[in-house]
Phi, psi and omega in degrees: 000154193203182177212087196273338193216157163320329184314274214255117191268295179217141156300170160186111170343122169274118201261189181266020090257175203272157209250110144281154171227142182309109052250351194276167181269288216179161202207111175237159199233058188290130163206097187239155185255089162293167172266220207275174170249155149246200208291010166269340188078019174247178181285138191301040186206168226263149126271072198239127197113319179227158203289079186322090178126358173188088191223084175254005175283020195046000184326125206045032188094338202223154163238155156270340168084238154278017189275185174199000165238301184237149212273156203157167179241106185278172190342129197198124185272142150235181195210117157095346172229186164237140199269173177219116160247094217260062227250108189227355139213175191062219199236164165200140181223093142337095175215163203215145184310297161288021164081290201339129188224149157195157181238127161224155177174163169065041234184282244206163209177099155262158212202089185251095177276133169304303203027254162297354173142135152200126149318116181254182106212183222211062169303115168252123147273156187238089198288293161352091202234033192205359171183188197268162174269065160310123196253060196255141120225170163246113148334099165265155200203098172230153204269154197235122156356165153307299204288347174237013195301317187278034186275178176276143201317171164186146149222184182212162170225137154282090229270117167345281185331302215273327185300077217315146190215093188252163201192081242228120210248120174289173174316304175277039203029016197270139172274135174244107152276143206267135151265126162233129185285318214193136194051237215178148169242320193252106181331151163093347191235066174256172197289192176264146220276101172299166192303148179352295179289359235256156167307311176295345159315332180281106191323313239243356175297297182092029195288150198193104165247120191227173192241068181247143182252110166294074190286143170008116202049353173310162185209141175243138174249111197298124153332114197298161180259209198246019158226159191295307217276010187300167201224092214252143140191126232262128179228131191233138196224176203096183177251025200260206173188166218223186182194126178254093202045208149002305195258123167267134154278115171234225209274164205053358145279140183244159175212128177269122197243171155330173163183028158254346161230199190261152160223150206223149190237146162222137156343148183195025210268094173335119206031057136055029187283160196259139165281199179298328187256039143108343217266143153253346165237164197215147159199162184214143188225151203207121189227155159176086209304113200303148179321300176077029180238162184296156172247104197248147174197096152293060166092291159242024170251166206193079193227224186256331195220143197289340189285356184244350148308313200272009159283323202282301175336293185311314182283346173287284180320304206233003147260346196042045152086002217126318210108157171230107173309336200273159172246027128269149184289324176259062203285198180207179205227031184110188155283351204264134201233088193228134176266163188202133169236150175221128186277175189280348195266352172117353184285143174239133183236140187204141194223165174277163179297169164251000000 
């Protein structure tokens, strides 16, 4: 870690997960190429080698994660945060502790408070039994006040459509396109509103998550933020890499930059290479204002005192959150390759395939 520049406040190595800063827990990045699915929706490929139920080794491009037929995480309780599921190919198929199921990809953004207890699980199927299933999302962790930690569970989704895509023209006309998950770049285009309870729910939070594909040489002048004490930090990932005042970032790498004056990002990707959507550089900036409360966090819970860990333990132990409705730990939601979300009040949402 270093302070190389006025910009750039500290640098940091990217690990396979990424250095949060308070209001966020953690921040990760899944980007597996599966192969074809068969008829269970896991891969069409041998899994001989590898450590079936805690399989993270990228082997041939891909994990299984904790799955053991289709890769995925089956059921697991939380406590005290909140999950961001930032989902840009494939599928993630969603069931709870409250009977709630959803198939989102491509896209598309849950957006889940935890609060007093809930049981997930968090499944890719591999719908596709005719080419490969690529799988990208990013996994976010953002911490809920002392005062909402027990509220009641809830989640929301954010539809690819309802989400602002802004596409923002440099001096020279070369394009950066803005995804924004959380808050605004462009007045008047702010994001679709997270649950009721959510940190980010607070005017005075400033929470800001965005998405940006940088094409060749291009340049962005980042917004100053809208509160003095917010905390910015810009992760560039991939093989391209940017220049923040002075300082090159390049892919694996983070940066904690100013968000009290305007800073400006450049394109920095040494022969201009391209992804599949035209971008040479990919970055995601996770902005906010910090919680500013002790953090406590014993595997999926995340609450202030460790005596209120081993309550969430205790409350676990002897309610499981609800109960688990399911009759499997990993379910999954079919072959029809359709997004759907149905909430715990019984509301149904259904969208076409992608």
């Amino acid at each position: 870690m270093h302070t190389p520049s006025d910009a750039v406040i500290q640098k940091v190595e990217l690990g396979r997960v990424w250095q949060t800063v308070d209001p966020f827990l953690f921040c990760v990045h899944h980007d597996d190429d599966y192969p074809e699915g068969d008829e269970e929706l896991g891969p069409c490929a041998p899994l001989v080698g590898r450590n079936i139920g805690m399989d993270f080794s990228g082997r041939d491009g891909w994990s299984m994660y904790h799955g053991s037929l289709v890769p995925g995480f089956p059921q697991h309780p939380h406590r005290g945060f909140e999950t961001i599921s930032f989902m840009r190919r494939g599928y993630m198929d969603h069931s709870d502790s409250l009977g709630a199921a959803a198939r989102f990809g491509r896209g598309d953004v849950q957006w889940m408070t935890a609060g007093s207890g809930i049981v997930h699980a968090e499944m890719f199927p591999l719908l596709r039994n005719d080419r490969h299933n690529e799988t990208e999302l990013f996994q976010i962790w953002i911490n809920l006040p002392a005062s909402d930690k027990m509220v009641e569970p809830h989640f929301s989704m954010l539809w690819d459509h309802e989400i602002p895509k802004h596409t923002l023209l440099d001096d020279a006309g070369r394009p950066v396109h803005v995804t924004v998950v959380a808050g605004q770049v462009v007045e008047g285009h702010r994001a679709p509103a997270p649950p009721p309870h959510s940190y980010a729910s607070r005017a005075d939070s400033d929470v800001n998550i965005w998405h940006l594909g940088m094409s060749e040489g291009s340049t962005w002048t980042m917004p100053v933020a809208g509160h003095p004490d917010s905390v910015r930090v810009v992760y560039v990932f991939g093989d391209g890499s940017v220049r923040i005042g002075d300082t090159e970032v390049q892919g694996g790498e983070g940066a904690v930059v100013r968000c009290d004056v305007p800073i400006t990002i450049a394109d920095d990707t040494p022969g201009g290479r391209s992804t599949d959507d035209g971008h040479t550089t990919e970055v995601l900036v996770l902005q906010g204002r910090p919680i500013g409360e002790p953090v406590v966090q014993y595997g999926p819970f995340v609450m202030t005192s460790k005596a209120d860990i081993q309550k969430a333990y205790a409350d676990y132990n002897e309610t499981g959150f609800g109960g688990w409705p399911w009759d499997v730990n990993d379910p999954n939601h079919g072959h029809d390759v359709k997004r759907f979300a149905r909430h715990a009040d019984g509301r149904v949402e259904e969208l076409a395939a992608t």
